[in-house]
C-alpha positions as CSV (number, residue, x, y, z in Angstrom):
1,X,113.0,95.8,113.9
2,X,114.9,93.2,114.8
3,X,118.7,92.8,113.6
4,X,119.0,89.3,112.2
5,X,120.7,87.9,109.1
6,X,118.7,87.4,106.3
7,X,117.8,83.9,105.1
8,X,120.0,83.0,102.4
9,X,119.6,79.6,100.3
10,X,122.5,77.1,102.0
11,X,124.3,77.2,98.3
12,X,124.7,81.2,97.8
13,X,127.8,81.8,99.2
14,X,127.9,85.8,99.7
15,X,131.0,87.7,100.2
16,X,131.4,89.7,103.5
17,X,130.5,92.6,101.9
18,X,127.9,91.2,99.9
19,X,126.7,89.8,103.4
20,X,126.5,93.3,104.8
21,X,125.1,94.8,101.8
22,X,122.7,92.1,102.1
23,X,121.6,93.1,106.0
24,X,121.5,96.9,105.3
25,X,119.0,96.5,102.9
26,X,117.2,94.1,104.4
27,X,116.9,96.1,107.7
28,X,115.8,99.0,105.1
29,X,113.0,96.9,103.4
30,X,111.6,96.0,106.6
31,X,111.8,99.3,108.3
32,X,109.5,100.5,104.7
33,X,107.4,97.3,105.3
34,X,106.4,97.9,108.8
35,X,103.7,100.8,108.2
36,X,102.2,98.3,105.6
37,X,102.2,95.0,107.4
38,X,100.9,97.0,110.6
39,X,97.6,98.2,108.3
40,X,97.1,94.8,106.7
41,X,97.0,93.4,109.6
42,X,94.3,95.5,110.9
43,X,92.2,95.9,107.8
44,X,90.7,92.6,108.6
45,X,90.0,92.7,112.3
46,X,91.1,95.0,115.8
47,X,94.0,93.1,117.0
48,X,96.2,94.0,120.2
49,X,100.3,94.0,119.3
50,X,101.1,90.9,120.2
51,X,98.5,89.7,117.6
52,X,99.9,92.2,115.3
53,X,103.0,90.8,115.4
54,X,101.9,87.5,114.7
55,X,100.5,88.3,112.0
56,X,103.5,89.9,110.4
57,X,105.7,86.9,110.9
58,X,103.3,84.8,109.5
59,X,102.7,87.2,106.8
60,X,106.2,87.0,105.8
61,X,106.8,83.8,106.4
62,X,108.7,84.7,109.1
63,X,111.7,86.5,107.1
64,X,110.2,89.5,109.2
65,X,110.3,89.4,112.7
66,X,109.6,93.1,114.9
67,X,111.0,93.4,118.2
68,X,108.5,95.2,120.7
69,X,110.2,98.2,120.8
70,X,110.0,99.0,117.4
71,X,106.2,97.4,117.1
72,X,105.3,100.0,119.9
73,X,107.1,102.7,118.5
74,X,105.3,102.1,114.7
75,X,101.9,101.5,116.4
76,X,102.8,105.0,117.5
77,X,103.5,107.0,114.5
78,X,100.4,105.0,112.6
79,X,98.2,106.5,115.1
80,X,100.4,110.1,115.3
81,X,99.0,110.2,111.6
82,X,95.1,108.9,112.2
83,X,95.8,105.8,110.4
84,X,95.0,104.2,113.7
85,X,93.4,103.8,117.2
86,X,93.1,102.0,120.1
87,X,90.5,101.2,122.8
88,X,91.3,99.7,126.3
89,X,90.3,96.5,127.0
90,X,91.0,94.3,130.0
91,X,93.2,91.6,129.4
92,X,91.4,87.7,130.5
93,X,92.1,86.6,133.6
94,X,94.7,89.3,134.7
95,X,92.4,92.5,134.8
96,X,95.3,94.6,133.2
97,X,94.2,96.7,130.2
98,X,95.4,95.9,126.6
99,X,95.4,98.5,123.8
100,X,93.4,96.8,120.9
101,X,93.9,98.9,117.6
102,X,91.7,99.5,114.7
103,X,92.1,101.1,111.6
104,X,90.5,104.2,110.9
105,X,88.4,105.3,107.6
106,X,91.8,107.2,107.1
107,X,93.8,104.5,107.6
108,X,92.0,102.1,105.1
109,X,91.9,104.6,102.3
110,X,95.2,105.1,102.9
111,X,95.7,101.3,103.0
112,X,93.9,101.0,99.6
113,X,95.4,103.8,97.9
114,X,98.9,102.6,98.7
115,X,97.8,99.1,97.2
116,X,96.5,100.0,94.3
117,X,99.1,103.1,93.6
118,X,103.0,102.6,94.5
119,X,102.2,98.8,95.3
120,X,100.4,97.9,92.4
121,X,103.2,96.5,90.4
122,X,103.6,93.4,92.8
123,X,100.8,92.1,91.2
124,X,101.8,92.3,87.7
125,X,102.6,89.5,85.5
126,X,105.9,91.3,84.4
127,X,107.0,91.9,88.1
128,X,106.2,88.1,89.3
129,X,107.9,87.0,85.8
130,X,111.0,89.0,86.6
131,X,111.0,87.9,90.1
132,X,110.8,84.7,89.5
133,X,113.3,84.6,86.7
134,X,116.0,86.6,89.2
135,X,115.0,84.0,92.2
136,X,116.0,80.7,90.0
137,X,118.9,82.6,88.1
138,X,122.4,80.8,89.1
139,X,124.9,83.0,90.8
140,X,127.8,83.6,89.1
């Protein structure tokens, strides 16, 4: 993953250390997200990584951005543990071969257990209340 800072509304003013505390965990969230946004991003069509990427800053809105090195490395350990594959493909116009991944039937029940088990509270109205409640709060 990239290293950047967070975005922070122009009005919070954060401490130093509530700045860093603020970039650990956000480097830790995205770091967890990755696996996720990798398998959404393929459980609707094979994409190569720069598509993948894409998607994941769009996605997010582009609060996540992933560096190539850590996309390659992820795409990696998703197909290390049969979540994924690739096929080569050649590339338009400059013959070179690009890896286009897939996810495998593992890799989409995976997907779907993971969104309707640890991720299944994102959807509830007590999570998006609370959420929503803690984004509009006032610092103090």
């Amino acid at each position: 993953m990239s290293k950047s800072e967070p975005p922070v509304e122009p009005d919070l003013e954060l401490s130093d250390y509530e700045g860093k505390v603020l970039v650990a965990w956000t480097d830790t969230h995205k770091k967890s997200t990755l696996m996720l946004f990798i398998l959404l991003a393929l459980s609707g069509q094979p994409r190569w990584s720069g598509q993948i990427r894409d998607f994941i800053t769009d996605l997010s809105g582009a609060y996540l951005a992933v560096d190539e090195q850590s996309m390659h490395r992820a795409l990696r350990r998703a197909e290390g543990l049969n979540l994924i594959t690739h096929t080569l493909k050649p590339s338009a116009g400059t013959g070179a071969k690009r890896k286009i991944y897939e996810l495998t039937a593992s890799g989409e029940r995976v997907l779907a257990g993971y969104l309707r088990g640890p991720m299944a509270y994102m959807t509830t109205k007590l999570f998006q209340d609370a959420t929503a409640t803690a984004r509009h709060a006032q610092p103090r």
